[in-house]
C-alpha positions in Angstrom: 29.3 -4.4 -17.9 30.5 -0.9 -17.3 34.5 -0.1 -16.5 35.0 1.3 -13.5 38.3 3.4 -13.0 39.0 2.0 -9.6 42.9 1.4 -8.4 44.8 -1.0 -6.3 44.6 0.1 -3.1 48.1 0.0 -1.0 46.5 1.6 3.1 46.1 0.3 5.5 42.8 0.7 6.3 41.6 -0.4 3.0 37.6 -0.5 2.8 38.0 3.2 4.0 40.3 4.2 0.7 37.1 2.1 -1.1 34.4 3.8 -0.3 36.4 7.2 -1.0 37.2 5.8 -4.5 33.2 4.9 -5.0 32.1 8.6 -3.4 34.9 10.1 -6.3 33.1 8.5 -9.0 29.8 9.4 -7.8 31.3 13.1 -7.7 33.1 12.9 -11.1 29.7 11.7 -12.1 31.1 8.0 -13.5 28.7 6.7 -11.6 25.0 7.8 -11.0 22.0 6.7 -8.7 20.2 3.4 -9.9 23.7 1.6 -11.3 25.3 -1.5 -10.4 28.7 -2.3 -9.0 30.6 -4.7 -9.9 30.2 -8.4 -8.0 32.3 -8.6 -4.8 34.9 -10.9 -6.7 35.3 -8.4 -9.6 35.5 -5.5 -6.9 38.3 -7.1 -5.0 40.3 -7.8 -8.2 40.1 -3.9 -9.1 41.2 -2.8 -5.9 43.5 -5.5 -4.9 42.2 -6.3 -2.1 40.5 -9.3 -0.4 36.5 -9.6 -0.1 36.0 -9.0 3.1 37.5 -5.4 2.6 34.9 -5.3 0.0 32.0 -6.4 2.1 33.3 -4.1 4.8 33.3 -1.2 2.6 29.8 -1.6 0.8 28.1 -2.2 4.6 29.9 1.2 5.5 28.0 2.4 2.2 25.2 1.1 2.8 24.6 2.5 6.1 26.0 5.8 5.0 22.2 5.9 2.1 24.6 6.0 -0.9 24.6 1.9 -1.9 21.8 -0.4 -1.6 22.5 -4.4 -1.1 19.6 -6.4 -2.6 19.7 -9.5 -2.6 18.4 -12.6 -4.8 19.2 -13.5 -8.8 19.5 -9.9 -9.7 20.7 -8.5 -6.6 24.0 -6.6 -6.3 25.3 -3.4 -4.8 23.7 -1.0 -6.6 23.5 3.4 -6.1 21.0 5.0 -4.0 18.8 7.3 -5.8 18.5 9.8 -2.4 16.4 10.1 0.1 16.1 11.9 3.8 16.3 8.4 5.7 20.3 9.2 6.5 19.4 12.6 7.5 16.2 11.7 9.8 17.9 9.2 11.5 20.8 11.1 12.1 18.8 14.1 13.8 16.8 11.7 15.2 19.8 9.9 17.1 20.6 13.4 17.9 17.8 14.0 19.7 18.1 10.6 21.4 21.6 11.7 22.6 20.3 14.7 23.8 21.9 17.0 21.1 18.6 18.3 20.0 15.4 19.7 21.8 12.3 19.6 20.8 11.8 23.0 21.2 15.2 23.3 19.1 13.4 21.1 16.1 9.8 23.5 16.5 12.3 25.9 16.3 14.4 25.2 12.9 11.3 24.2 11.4 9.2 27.3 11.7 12.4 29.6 10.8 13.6 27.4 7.9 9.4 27.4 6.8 9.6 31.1 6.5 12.3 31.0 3.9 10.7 28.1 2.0 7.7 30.0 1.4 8.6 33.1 0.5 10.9 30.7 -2.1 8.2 29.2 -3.4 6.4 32.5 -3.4 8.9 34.1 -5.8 9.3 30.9 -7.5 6.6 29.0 -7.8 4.4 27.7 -11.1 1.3 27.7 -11.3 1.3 23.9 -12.2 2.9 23.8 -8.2 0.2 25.6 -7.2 -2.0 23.4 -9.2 -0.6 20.4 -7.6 -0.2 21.8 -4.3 -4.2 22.4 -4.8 -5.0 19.1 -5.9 -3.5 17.6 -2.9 -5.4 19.5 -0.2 -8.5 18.3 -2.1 -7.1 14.6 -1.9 -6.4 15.3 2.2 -10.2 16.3 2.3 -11.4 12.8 0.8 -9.4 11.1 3.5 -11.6 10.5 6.8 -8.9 8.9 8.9 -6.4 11.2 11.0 -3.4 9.0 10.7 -4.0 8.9 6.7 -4.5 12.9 6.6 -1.4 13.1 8.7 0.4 11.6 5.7 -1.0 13.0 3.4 -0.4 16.7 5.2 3.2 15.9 5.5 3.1 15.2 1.7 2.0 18.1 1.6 5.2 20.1 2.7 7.1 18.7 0.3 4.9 19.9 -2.6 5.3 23.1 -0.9 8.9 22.7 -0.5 9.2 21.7 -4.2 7.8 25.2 -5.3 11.1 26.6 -3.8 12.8 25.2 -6.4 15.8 24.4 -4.4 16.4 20.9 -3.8 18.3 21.4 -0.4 15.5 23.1 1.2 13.2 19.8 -0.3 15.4 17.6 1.3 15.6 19.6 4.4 12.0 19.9 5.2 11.4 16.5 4.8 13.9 15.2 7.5 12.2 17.9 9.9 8.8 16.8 8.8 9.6 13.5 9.0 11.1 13.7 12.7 7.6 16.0 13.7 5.5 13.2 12.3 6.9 10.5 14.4 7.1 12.7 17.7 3.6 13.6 17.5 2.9 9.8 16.7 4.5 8.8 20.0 2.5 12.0 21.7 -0.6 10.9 20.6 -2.2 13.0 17.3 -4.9 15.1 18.0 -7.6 16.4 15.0 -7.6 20.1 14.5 -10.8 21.4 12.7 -9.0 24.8 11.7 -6.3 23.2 9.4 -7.9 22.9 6.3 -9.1 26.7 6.4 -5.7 27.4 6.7 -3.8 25.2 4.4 -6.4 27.2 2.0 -5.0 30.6 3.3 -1.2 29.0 2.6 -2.1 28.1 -1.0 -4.1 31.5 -1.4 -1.0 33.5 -0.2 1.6 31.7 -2.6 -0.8 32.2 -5.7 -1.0 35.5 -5.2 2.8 35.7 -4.0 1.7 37.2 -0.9 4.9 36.4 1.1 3.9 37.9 4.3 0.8 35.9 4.1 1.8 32.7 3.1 4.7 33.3 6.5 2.1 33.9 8.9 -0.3 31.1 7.7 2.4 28.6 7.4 3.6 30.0 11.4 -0.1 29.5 12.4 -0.1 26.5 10.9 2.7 25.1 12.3 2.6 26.2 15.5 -0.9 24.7 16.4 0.7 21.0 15.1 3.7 21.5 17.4 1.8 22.5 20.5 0.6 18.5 20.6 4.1 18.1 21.9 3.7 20.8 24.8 0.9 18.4 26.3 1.9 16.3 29.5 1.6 13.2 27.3 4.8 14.3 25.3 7.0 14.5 28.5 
């Protein structure tokens, strides 16, 4: 098993000083996404503390999206790889609280789109491209509208990949993620001029047209977002 450079802990509020120990060796880079922690008895014994500090502190991990408790023979604490659950939810709530708008999410997402594309114009490969391509065609196989939703929002993040800056991946996601379920709730409507102009997107980043990738992605996005103007969104 791997050694773990954890230290007694002496506060009062000990899961807290835990969790801070853990996040330190995930920055230091000790430990990475995918590995196990040691079992609850071996944890208490490095920190000196009892297990229920240790149970307290991996359930405050856990809900934080950096450890995940499975259970059964092989189960354990183990490191999240990453993902945008953490950062849905917490926008999400947000909105729920009354923090955020709707119109404040349309908003982000169409400002924050105009930087991803002209990213991925400047950046992006032509294997993107390729694979950005490939998908649209996969998104024209599918005949059902919830399936294409998915699909579509897929497609974002192949668009947001070309970027080449994982923040902005991660970003778009959560936003895309949070559109996709308020639309759900609104009711989803098909829109025969969306594949024409998912072509003019991908047209516009192959030939690094950033004006013309912003403007088709605005289009774009702005005839999805208007399903939450309707009365059945209020």
């Amino acid at each position: 098993m791997q050694n773990f450079d954890f230290r007694e802990i002496r506060t009062s509020r000990v899961f807290e000083d835990i969790c801070e120990q853990i996040r330190g060796q995930l920055a230091s880079g000790q430990l990475k996404p995918g590995a196990k922690l040691p079992g609850e008895r071996d944890l208490a014994a490095a920190f000196g503390v009892g297990r229920p500090a240790v149970r307290e502190a991996l359930r405050t991990l856990e809900i934080s999206g950096i450890v995940s408790i499975q259970k059964g023979a092989h189960g354990g604490a183990f490191i999240c790889e990453g993902d945008t659950q953490i950062m849905t939810k917490a926008l999400r709530d947000f909105m729920l609280l009354g923090r955020i708008s709707i119109d404040n999410l349309k908003e982000a997402r169409i400002q924050i789109w105009s930087v991803v594309v002209k990213l991925a114009c400047q950046r992006g490969t032509p294997e993107d491209f390729d694979a950005i391509e490939r998908h649209l065609e996969y998104i024209e196989s599918l005949s059902d509208l919830k399936p294409r939703a998915v699909a579509a929002l897929e497609m974002f993040s192949l668009i947001a990949a070309a970027s080449h800056n994982e923040i902005f991946v991660l970003l778009m996601d959560s936003l895309g993620n949070i559109i996709f379920q308020v639309v759900e709730e609104a009711g989803r409507v098909h829109f025969p001029e969306l594949p024409a102009i998912r072509m003019r997107i991908l047209q516009s980043l192959r030939a690094k047209d950033e004006a013309g990738a912003t403007q088709a992605m605005e289009e774009y996005l702005t005839i999805v977002h208007g399903v939450l103007d309707t009365p059945t969104s209020a």
